[in-house]
GUKOLKOL-257307 format. One record per atom (N, C-alpha, C, O, CB): x, y, z. Coordinates in steps of 0.02 Angstrom, whole numbers, plus 50000, padded with zeros to 5 digits. Glycine has a CB too. Example, Ala and Ser with C-alpha at 12.3 -4.5 7.8 and 13.67 -1.06 7.14 Angstrom:
BEGIN
506604971650390;506154977550390;506604983550390;507124983450423;505654977650452;506424988850354;506844994750357;506455000250394;506705005750402;507044997050286;
END
This chain:
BEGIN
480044558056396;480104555756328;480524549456329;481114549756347;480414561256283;480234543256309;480644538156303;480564535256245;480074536456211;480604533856351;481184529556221;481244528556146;481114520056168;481474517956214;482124531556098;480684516056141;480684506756146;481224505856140;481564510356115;480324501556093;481504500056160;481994497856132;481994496956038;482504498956010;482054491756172;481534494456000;481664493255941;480954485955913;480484483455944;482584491155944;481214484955843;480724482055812;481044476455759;481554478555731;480294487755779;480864470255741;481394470955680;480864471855658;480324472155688;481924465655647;481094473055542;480694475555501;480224467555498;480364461555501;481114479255427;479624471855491;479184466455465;478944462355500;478484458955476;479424463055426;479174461155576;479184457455644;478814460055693;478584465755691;479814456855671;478724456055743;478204458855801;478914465555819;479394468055791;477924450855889;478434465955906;478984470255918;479474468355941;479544462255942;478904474455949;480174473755976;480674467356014;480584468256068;480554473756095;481444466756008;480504462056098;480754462256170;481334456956178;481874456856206;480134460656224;480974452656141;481624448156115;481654446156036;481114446556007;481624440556158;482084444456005;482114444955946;482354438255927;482484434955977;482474450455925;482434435555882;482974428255876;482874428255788;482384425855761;482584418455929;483304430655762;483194431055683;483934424155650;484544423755655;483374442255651;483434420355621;483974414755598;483984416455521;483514418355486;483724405755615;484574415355507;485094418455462;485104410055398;485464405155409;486044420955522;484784410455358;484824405455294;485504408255249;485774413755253;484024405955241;485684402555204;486174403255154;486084406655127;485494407655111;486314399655120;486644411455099;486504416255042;486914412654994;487254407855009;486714424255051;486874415554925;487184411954848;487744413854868;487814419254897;486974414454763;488164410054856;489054412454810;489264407754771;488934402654762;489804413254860;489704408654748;490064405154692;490164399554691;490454397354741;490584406754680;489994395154641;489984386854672;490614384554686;491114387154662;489694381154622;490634379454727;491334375954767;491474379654828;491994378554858;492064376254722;490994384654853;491144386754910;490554385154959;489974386954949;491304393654905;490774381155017;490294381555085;490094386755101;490394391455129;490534379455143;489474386255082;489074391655115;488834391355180;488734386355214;488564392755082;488764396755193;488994395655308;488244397855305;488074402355268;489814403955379;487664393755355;487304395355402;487294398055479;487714395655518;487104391655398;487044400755491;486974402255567;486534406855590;486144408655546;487544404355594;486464409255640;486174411955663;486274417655695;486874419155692;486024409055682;485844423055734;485864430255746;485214430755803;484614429455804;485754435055668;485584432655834;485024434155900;485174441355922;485714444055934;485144428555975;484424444455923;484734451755957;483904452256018;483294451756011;484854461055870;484374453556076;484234456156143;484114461856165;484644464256183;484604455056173;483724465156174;483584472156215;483804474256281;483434473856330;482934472756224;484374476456283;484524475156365;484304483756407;484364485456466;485614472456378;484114486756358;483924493556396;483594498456350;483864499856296;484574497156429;482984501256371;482634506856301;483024513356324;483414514456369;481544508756301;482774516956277;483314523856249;482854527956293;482304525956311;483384526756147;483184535556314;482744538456316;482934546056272;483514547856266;482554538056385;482554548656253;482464555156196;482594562056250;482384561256308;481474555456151;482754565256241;482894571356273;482634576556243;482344573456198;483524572456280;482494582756231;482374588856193;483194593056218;483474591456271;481494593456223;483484598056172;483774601256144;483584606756186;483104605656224;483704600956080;483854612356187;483814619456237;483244621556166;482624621356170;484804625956259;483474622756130;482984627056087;482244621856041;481854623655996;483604631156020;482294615356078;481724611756058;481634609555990;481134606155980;481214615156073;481964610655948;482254608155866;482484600555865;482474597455812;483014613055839;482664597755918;482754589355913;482544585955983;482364588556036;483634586955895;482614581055970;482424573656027;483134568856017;483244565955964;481524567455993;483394568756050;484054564456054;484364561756104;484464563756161;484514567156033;484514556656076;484884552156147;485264556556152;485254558756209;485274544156146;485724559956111;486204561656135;486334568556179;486784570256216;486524560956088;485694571756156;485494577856213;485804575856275;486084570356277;484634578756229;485784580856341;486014581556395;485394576456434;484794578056436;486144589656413;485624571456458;485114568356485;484974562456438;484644558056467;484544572956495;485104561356385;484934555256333;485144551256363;485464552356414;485184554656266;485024544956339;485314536256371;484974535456280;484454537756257;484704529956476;485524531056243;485434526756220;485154521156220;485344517956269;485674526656216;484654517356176;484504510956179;485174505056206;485744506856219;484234509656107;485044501656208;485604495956211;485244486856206;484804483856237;486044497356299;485714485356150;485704479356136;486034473456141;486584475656159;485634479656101;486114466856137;486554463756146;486464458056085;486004453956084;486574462056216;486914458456042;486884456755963;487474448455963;488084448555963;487314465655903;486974441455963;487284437455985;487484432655907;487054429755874;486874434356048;488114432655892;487944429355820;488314420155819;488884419455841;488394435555747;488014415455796;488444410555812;488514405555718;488124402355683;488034405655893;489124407155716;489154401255634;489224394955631;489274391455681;489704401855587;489234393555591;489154385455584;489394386155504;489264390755466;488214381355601;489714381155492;490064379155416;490824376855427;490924375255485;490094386455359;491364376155386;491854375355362;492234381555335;492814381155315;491734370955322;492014385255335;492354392855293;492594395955337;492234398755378;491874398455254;493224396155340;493674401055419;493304407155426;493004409455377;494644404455407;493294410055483;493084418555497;493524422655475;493314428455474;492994420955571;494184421955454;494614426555398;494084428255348;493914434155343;495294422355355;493754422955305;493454427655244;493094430655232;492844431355177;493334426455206;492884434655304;492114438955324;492924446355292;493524447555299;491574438255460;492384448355264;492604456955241;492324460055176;491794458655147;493444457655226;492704463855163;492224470955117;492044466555061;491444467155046;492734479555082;492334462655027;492304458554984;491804453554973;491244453954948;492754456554988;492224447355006;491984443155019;491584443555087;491924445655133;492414439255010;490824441755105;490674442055154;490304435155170;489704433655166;490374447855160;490784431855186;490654424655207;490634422955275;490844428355298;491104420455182;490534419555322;490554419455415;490514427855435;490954430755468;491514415255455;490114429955417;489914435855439;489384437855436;489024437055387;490154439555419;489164441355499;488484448755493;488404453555466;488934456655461;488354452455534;487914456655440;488094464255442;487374466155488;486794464555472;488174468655349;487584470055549;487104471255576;486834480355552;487304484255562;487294469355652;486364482855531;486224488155529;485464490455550;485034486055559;486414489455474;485304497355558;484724500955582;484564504355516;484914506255470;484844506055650;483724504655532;483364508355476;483214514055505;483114512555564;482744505155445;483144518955499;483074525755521;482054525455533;481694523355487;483474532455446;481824527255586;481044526955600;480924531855535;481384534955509;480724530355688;480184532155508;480004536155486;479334540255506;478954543255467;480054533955440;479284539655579;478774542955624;478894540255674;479284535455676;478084542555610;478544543055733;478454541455814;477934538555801;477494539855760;478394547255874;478004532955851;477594527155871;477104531655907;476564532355879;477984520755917;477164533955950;476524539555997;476794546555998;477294546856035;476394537256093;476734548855987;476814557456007;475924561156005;475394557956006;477464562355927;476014568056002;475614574156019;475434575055920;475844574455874;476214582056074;474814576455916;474694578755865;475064581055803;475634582855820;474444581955883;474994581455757;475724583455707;476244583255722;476534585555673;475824588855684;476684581855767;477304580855774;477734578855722;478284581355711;477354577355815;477424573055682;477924570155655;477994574855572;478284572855521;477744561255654;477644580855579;477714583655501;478414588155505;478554591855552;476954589355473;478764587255455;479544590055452;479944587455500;480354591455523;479634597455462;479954581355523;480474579255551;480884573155499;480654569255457;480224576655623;481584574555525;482094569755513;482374565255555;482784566955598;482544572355494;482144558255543;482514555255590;483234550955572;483164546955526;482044551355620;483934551155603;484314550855612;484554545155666;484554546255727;484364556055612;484774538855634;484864533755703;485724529955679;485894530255620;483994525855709;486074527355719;486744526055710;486824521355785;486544522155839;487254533755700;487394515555759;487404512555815;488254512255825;488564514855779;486964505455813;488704508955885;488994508755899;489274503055958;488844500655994;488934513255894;489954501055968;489824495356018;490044498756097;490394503856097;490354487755994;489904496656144;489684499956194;490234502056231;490494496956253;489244496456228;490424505156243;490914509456276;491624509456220;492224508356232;491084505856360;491374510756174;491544514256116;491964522256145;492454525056121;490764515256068;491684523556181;492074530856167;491884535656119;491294535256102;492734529956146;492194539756095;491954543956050;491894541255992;491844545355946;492274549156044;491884535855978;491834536255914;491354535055852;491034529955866;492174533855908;491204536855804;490654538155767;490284532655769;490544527055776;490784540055705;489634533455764;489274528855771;489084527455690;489164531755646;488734530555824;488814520555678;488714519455617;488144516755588;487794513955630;489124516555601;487884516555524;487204513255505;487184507155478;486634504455475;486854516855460;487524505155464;487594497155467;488454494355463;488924498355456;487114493855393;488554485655471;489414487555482;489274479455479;488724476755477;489884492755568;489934476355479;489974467955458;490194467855535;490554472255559;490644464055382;489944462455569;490044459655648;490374452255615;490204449855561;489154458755709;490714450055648;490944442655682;490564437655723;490194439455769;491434443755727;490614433155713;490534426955758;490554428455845;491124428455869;491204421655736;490164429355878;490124430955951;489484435855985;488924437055962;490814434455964;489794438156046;489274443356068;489444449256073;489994450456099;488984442456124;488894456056044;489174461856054;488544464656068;487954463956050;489614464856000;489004469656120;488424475556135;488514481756118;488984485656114;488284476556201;487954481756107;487944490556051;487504494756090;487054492456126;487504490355955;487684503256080;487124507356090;486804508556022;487094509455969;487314513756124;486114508456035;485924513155973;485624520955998;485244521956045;485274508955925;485964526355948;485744532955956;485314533555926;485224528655889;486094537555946;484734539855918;484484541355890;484154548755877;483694549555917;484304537455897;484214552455848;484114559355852;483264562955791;483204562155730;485014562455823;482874565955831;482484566855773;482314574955798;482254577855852;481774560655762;482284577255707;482524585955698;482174589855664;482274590355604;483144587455665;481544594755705;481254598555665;481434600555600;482044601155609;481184602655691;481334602255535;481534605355484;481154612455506;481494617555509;481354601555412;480674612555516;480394621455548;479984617655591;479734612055590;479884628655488;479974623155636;479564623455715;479894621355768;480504621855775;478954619255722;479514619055807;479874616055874;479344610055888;478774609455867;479934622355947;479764605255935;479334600055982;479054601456031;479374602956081;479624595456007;478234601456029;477674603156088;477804596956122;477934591256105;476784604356065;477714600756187;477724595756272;477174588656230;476784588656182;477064602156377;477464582056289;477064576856267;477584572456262;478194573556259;476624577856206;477174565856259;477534560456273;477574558556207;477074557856171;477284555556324;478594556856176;478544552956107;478964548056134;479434548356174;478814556656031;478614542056093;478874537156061;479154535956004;478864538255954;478584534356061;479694532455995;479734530455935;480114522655950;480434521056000;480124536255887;479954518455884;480164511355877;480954510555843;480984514455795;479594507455827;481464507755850;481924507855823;481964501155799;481784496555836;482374510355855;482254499855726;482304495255689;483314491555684;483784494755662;481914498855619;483344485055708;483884483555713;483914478855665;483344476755660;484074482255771;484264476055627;484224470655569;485004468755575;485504472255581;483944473855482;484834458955567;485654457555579;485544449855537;485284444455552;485994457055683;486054453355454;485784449155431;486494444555383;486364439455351;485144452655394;
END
């Protein structure tokens, strides 16, 4: 069972990605910052099954996470101080859309499943992974997890796919 690396929305697939980042509105008298966002595939995920066959998850015994490498570079006059909850100026927000089916699997598979995806930066440690988040000016590498969860039944043998969606915008 292996997971692609990912897709953006609306885009071919990734193998490589290069998404350029236009002005957004703010308040007049403020430079508005252009730049750009590049995201890299540096490794596909792979899906695991669960002892009792109720999920597919990286994070199962045996999972590997996707992994990406999320390159962002600004351009403007507006310091990188005023990237935050607020104001989000010289900043990303990179986030994932949760699949809403396997790209290939086995016959009905995809009826009553939930899929569940969260990312994190890479040797993170334990700590929670998230669905979208404001990045900085530079390069980061992230895992993305992804977990998908019978509501009733179980997952029949067979090869799934699924596409993961990264957006960094």
């Amino acid at each position: 069972m292996t997971r692609r690396g990912g897709r953006a929305r609306g885009l071919a697939s990734l193998a490589f990605l290069a998404c350029c980042l236009g002005a957004s509105s703010v308040a007049a008298g403020v430079d508005v910052t252009v730049g750009t966002c590049t995201i890299v595939v540096t490794g596909s995920g792979t899906l695991t099954a669960s002892p009792d066959l109720r999920s597919l998850s990286t994070r199962n015994a045996g999972g590997q996470p996707a992994r990406v490498r999320v390159s962002t570079l600004l351009s403007g006059s507006v310091l990188q101080s005023t990237c935050g909850l607020l104001v989000q100026i010289n900043c990303f927000r990179v986030s994932l859309d949760p699949p809403g089916r396997f790209a290939q699997s086995p016959p009905d598979a995809d009826q009553g499943v939930l899929f569940e995806s969260g990312w994190r930066s890479q040797g993170a440690g334990a700590t929670l992974d998230v669905v979208s988040a404001l990045i900085l000016s530079g390069n980061h590498e992230l895992d993305l997890n992804l977990t998908a969860t019978k509501s009733n039944g179980i997952f029949s043998a067979g090869r799934y796919v699924v596409d993961q969606t990264i957006r960094c915008e």
